[in-house]
BALOBA-1460 file (C-alpha; in Angstrom, 3 decimals):
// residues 93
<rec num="1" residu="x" x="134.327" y="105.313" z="-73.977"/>
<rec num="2" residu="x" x="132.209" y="106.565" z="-76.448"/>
<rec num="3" residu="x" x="134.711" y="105.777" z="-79.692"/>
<rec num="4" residu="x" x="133.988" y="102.186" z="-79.246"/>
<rec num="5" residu="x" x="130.625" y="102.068" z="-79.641"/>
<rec num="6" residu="x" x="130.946" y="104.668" z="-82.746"/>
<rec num="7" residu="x" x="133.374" y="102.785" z="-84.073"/>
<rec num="8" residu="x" x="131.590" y="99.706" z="-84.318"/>
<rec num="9" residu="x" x="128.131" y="102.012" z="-85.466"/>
<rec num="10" residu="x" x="130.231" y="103.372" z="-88.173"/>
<rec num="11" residu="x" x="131.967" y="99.889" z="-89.245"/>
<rec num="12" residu="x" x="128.077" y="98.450" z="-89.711"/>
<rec num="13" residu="x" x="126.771" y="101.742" z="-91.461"/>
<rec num="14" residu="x" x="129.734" y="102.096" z="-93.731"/>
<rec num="15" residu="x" x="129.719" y="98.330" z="-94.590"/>
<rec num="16" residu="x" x="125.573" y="97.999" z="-94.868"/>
<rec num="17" residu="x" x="125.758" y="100.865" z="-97.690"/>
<rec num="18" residu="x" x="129.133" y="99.625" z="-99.288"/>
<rec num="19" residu="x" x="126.937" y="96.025" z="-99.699"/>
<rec num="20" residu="x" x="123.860" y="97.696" z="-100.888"/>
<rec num="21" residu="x" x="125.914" y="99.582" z="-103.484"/>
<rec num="22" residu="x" x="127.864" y="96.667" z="-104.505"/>
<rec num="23" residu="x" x="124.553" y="94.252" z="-104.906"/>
<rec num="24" residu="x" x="123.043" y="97.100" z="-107.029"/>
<rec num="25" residu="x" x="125.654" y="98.504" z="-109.441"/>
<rec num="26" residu="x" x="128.886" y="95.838" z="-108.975"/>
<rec num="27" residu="x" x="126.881" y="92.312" z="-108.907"/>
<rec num="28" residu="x" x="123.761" y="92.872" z="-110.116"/>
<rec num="29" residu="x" x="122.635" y="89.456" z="-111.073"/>
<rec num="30" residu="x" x="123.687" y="87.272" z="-108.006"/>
<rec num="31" residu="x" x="121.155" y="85.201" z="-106.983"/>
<rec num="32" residu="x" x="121.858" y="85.049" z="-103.337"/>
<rec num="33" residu="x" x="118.898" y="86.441" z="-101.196"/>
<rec num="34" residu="x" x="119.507" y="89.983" z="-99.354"/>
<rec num="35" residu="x" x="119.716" y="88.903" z="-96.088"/>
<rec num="36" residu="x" x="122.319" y="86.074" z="-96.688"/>
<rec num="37" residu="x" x="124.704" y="87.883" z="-99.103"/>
<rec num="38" residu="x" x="124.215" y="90.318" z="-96.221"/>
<rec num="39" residu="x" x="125.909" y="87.904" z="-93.587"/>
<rec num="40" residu="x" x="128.486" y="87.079" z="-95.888"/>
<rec num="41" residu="x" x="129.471" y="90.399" z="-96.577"/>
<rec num="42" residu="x" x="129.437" y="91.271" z="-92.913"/>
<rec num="43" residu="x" x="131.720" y="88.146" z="-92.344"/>
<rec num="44" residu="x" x="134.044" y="89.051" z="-95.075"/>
<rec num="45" residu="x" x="134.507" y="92.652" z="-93.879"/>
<rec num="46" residu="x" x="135.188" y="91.137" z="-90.589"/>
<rec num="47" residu="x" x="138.465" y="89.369" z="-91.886"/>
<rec num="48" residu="x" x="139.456" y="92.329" z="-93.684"/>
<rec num="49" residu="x" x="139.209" y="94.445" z="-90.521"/>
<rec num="50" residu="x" x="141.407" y="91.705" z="-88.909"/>
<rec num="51" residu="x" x="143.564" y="91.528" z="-92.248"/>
<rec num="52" residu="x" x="143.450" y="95.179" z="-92.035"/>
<rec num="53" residu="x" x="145.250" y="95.419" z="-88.752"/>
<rec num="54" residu="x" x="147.569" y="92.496" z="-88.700"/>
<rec num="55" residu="x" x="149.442" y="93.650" z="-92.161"/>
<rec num="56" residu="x" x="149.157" y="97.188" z="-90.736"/>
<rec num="57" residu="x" x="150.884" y="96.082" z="-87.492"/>
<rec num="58" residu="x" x="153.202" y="94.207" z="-89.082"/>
<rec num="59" residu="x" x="154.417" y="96.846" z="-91.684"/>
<rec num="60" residu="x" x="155.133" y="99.244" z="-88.732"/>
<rec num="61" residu="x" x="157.433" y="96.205" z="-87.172"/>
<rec num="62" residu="x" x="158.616" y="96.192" z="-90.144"/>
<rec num="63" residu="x" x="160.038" y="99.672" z="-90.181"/>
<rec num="64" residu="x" x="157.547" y="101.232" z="-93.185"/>
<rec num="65" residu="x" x="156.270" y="104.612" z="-92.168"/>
<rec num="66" residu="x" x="152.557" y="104.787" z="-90.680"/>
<rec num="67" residu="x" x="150.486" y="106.320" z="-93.046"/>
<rec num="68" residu="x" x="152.106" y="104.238" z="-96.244"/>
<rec num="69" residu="x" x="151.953" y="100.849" z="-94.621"/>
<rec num="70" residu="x" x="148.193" y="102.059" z="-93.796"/>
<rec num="71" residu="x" x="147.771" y="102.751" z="-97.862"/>
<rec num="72" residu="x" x="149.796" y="99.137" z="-99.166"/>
<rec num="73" residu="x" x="147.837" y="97.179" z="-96.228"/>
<rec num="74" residu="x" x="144.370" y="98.761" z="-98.011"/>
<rec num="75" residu="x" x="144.977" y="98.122" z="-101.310"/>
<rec num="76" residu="x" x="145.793" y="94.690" z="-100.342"/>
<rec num="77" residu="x" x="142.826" y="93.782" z="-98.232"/>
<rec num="78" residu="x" x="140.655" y="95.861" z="-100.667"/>
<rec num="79" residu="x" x="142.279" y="93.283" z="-103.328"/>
<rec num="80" residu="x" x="141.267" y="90.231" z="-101.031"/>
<rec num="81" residu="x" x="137.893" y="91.659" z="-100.119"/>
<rec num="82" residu="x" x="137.002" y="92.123" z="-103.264"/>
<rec num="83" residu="x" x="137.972" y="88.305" z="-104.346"/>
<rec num="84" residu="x" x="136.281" y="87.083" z="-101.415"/>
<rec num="85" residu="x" x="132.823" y="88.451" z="-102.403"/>
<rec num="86" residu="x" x="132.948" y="87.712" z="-106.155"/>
<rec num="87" residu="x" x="133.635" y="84.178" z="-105.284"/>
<rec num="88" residu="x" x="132.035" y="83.223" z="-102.132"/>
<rec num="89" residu="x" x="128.781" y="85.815" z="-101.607"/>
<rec num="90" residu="x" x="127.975" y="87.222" z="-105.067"/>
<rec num="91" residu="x" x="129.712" y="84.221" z="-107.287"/>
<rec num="92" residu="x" x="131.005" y="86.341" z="-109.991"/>
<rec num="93" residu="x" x="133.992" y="85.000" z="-110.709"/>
């Protein structure tokens, strides 16, 4: 039972330095404190894990193959993810 709990490590970890490179290279003039734009980004990456899984899921119903409903569900989540930060947390948009 192990996975779960490294899964969810690795979810924080890999989000946590995906937000501190984001807030230093990708938006660096928002004006949102740390700890905030922190939250939000940790909420947004929340709905694209559930985005993430529901599109997957549903492209397998839908007959695609695994691994390229896996890459089309990405790049649209990725798309939304990236919307929902330069508009809601970082306001860059």
């Amino acid at each position: 039972m192990a996975k779960v709990p490294a899964a969810a490590i690795s979810f924080l970890v890999s989000n946590s330095l995906h937000y501190v490179f984001g807030r230093t290279w990708i938006y660096r003039g928002t004006e949102r404190r740390i700890v905030r734009g922190y939250l939000y980004f940790l909420m947004n990456a929340g709905v694209g894990l559930v985005a993430t899984i529901a599109l997957f899921a549903l492209f397998v119903d839908l007959g695609l193959q695994y691994l390229l409903a896996r890459i089309v569900a990405s790049i649209f989540v990725g798309l939304l993810l990236f919307v929902l930060n330069a508009v809601l947390n970082f306001r860059a948009l």
